[in-house]
C-alpha positions in Angstrom: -95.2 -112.2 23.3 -97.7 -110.2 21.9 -100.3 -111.3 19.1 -98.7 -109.1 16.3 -95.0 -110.6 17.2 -96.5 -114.2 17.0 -97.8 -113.6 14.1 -94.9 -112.6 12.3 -92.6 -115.1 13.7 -95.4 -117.5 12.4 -95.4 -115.6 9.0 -91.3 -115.9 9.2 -91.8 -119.7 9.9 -93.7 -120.1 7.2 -91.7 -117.9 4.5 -88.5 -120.0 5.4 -90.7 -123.1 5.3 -91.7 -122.4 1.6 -88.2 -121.3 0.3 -86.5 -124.7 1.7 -88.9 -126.6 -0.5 -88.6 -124.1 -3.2 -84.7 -125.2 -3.1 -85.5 -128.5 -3.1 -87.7 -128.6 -6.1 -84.5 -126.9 -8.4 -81.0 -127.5 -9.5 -78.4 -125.9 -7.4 -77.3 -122.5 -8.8 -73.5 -123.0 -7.4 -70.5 -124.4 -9.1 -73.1 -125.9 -12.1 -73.6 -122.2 -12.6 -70.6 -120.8 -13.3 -69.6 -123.7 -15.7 -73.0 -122.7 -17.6 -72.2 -119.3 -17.2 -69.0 -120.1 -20.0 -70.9 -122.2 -22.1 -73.8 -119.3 -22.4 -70.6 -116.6 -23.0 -68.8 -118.9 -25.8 -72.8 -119.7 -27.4 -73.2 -115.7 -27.4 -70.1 -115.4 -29.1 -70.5 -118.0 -32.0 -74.3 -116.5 -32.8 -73.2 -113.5 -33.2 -71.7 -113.1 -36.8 -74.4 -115.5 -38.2 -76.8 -113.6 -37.1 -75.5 -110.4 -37.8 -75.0 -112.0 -41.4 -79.1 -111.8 -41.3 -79.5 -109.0 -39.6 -77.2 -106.4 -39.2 -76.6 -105.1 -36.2 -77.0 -108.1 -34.0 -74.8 -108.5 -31.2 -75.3 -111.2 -29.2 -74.8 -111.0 -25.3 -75.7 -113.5 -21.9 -78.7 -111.6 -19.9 -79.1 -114.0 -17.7 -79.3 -117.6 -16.5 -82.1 -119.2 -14.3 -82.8 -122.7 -12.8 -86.3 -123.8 -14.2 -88.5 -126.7 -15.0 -89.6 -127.6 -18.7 -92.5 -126.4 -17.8 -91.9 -122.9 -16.5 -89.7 -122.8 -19.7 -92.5 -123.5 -22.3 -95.1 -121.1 -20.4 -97.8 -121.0 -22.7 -98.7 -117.7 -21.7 -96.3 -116.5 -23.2 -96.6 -117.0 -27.5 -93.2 -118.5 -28.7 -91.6 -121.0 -31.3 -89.1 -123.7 -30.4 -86.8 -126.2 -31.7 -86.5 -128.9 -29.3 -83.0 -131.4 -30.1 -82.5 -135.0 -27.6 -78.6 -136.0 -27.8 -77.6 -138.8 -29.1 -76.4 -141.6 -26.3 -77.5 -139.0 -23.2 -80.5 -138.6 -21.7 -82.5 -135.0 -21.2 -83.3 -132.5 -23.7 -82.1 -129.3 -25.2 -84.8 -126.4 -26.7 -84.4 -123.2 -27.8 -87.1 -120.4 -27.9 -88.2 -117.7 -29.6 -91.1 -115.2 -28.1 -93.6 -113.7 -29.8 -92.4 -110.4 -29.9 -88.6 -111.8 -30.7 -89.9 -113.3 -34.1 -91.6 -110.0 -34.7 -88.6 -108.3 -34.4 -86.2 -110.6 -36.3 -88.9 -111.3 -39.3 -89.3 -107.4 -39.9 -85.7 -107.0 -39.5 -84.6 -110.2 -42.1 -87.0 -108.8 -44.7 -85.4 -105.3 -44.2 -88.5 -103.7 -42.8 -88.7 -101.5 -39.9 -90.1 -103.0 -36.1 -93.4 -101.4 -34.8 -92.4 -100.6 -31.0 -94.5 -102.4 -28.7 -96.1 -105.4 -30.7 -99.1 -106.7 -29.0 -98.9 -110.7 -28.3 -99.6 -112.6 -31.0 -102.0 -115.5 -31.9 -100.8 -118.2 -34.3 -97.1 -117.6 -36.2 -97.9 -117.5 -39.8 -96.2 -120.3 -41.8 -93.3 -117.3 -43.4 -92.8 -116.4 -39.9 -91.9 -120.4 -38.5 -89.7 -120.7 -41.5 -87.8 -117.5 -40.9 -87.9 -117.7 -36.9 -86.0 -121.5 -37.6 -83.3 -119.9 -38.8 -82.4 -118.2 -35.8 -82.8 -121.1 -34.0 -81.2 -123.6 -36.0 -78.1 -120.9 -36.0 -78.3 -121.4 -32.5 -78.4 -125.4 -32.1 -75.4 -125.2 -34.5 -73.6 -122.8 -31.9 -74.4 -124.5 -29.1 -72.5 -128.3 -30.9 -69.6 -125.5 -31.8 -69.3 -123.9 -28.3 -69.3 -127.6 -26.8 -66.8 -128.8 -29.5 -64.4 -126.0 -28.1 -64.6 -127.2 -24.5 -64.0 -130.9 -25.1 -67.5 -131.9 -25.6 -68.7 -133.8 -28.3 -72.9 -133.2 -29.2 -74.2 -135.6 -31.5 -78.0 -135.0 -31.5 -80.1 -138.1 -32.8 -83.6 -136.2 -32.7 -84.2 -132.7 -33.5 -87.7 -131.1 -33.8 -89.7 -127.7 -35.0 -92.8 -126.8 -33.0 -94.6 -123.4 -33.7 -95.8 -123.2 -30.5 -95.4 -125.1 -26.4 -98.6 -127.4 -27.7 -97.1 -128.7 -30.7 -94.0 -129.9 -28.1 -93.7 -133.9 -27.7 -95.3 -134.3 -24.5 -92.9 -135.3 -21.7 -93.9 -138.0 -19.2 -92.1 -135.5 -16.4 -91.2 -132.0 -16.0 -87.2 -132.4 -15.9 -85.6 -129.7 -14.1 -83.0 -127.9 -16.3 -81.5 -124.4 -16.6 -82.9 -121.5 -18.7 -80.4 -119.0 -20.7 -81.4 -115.9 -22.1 -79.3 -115.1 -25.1 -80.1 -110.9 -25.9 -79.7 -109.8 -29.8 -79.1 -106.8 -29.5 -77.0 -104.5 -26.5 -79.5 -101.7 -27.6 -82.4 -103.6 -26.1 -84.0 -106.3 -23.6 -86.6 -107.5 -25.6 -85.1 -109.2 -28.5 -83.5 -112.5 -26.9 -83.5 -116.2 -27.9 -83.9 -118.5 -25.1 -82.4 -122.0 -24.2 -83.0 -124.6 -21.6 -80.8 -127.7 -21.0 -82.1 -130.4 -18.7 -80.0 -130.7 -15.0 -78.4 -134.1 -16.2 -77.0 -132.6 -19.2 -75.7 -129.9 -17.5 -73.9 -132.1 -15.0 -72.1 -134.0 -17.5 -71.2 -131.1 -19.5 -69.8 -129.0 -15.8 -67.8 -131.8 -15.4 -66.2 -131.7 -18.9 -65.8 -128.5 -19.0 -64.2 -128.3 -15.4 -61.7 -130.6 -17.1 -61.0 -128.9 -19.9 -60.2 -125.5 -18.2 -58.2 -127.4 -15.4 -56.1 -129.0 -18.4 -55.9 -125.7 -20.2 -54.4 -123.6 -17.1 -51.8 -126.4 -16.0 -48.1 -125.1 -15.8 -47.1 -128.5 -17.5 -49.9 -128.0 -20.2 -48.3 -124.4 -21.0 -45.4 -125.9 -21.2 -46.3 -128.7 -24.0 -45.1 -128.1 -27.3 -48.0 -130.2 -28.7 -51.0 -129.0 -30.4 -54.3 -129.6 -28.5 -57.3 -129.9 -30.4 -60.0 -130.6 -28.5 -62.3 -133.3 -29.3 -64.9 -133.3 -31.9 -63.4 -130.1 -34.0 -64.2 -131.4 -37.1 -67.4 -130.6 -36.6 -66.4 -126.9 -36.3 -63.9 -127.4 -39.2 -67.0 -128.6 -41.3 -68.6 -125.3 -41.7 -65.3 -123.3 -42.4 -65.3 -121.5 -45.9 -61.8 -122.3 -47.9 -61.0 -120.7 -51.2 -60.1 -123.4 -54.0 -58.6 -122.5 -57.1 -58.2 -124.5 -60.5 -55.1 -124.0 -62.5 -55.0 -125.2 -65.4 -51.4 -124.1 -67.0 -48.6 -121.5 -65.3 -45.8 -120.1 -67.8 -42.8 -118.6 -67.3 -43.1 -115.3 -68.9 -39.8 -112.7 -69.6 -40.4 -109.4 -67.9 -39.8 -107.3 -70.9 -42.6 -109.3 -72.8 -44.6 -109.2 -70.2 -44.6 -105.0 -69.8 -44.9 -105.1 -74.1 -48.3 -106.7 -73.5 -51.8 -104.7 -74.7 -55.0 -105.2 -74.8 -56.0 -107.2 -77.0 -52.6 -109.5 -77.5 -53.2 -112.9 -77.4 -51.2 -115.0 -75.6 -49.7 -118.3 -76.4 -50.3 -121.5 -73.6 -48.5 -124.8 -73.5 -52.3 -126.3 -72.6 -54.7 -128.9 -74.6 -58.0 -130.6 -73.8 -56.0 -133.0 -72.4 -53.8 -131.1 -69.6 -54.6 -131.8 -66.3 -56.2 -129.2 -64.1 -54.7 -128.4 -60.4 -56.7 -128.2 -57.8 -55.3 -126.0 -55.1 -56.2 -124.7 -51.5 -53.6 -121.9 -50.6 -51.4 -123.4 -53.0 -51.8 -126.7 -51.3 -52.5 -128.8 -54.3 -55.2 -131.5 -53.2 -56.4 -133.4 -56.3 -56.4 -133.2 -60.4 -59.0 -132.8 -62.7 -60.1 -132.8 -66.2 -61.3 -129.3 -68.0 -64.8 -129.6 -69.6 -68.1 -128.1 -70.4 -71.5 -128.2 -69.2 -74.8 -126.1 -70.3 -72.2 -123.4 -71.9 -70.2 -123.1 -68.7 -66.3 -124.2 -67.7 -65.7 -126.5 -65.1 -63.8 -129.1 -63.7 -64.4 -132.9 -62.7 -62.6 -134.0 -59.9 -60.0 -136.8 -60.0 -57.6 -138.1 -58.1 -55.7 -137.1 -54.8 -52.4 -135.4 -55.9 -49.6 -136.8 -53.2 -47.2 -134.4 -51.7 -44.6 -136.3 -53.6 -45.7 -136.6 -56.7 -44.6 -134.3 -58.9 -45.8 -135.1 -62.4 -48.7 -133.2 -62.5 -46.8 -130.0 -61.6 -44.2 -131.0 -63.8 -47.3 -131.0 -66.8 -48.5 -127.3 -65.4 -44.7 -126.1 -66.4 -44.6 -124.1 -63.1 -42.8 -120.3 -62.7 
């Protein structure tokens, strides 16, 4: 064997030799993988319309996910901001980043100015900037306990954290491995992203609950069931939905001829006092009465009691059509 062929076999030896312990030194990027892979599509999904509520035009979309270590994640090279949450009963760690040129974007953008193209790195984040980069990042904790909520998975977080840069982190007494995903902002671009890493252990439980969940949700006998599955912990995703309530005070039947005689200015006649109960109604669901009243020159309403399906005196006092 010649020098030159020695020499690459050794080269070859030791290339192979590096990436075993490389392999060894990171969370397998298998089965784990592909359950992460659904949790970064469904966390994607539910940032983007509060986002895009910010600013328009965000559209958020899963470039990529990478097995890491805390510490590759935080890279101080590279300017960011973080909010760093521990769960509540579980061990490891969940943070979410935003780089330098990110917040640039998204600040300009939220205050309806126009980006400069190619931002030099930054020192420092002004105090503004934190407080507006948070947002984003707050949005995204909040997706990430939805997303888990719609697989089964209930995130209670007991410690959550701002940092306006990797040196204002807690320090860690390890460097946990964990996974890194790259959440991107906007399909017109790669350089607007928020980033998250989960530690391995997390990521583990949540595989296995999620592995569940779709097993469950794809078997003939649960397609089958009749029954309504709501997956644990939606009332945490029920908390943030917007419901119209409306407060009737009186509702009178009216004859249709009157009603087509009426012009401006007529006034109307009501079967109401100070003392008739108010309605309050979701979707004409009635949930509770209330009591009309007055505070600094403005109507409203003081809540009362719980109005029971079968109770019909209060609609009997509204004189319903």
């Amino acid at each position: 064997m010649s020098g030159a062929a020695a020499k690459t076999l050794d080269d070859d030896l030791v290339s192979s030799l590096v990436q075993a312990i490389l392999e060894e030194t990171k969370p397998a990027e298998t089965s784990r993988s592909l359950d992460l892979a659904a949790l970064a599509k469904g966390l994607a999904a539910e940032l983007s319309a509060p986002l895009a509520g910010i600013v328009s035009g965000v559209e958020c979309w899963v470039q990529g996910i990478q097995a890491c270590r805390y510490s590759d994640f935080t890279d101080p090279l590279s300017p960011s901001m973080f909010v760093l949450a521990r769960p509540g009963q579980d061990r490891g760690l969940i943070l979410f980043g935003l780089g330098a040129q990110t917040l640039d974007w998204w600040v300009t953008c939220s205050l309806c100015g126009e980006p400069v193209a190619g931002a030099a790195q930054r020192r420092d984040f002004t105090a503004i900037e934190i407080r507006i980069g948070r947002i984003a990042l707050e949005h995204g904790l909040a997706g990430m306990v939805r997303t888990l909520s719609s697989f089964g998975i209930e995130l209670s977080l007991r410690d959550v954290r701002p940092a306006g840069s990797a040196k204002d982190l807690p320090p860690l007494g390890e460097d946990p491995l964990g996974y890194a995903v790259r959440i991107g902002l906007s399909s017109k671009s790669d350089e607007q992203f928020i980033s998250v890493f989960a530690t391995d252990d997390l990521v583990r439980s949540w595989a296995g609950a999620i592995e569940t969940h779709q097993q469950a949700a794809e078997s003939p006998a649960q397609a089958k069931s009749n029954e309504l599955m709501i997956p644990a912990g939606i009332e945490t995703h029920l908390a943030s939905v917007s419901v119209e309530i409306a407060a009737v005070l009186t509702a009178e039947p009216i004859e249709l001829d009157q009603l087509l005689s009426w012009t401006p200015g007529v006034v109307v006649t009501l079967r109401a006092t100070t003392e008739t109960p108010v309605r309050l109604t979701s979707k004409d669901v009635p949930l509770f009465s209330g009591r009309l009243g007055k505070i600094d020159g403005r109507l409203c309403v003081q809540v009362g009691s719980a109005i029971d399906e079968g109770d019909g005196d209060i609609d009997e006092q509204l004189h319903p059509i």
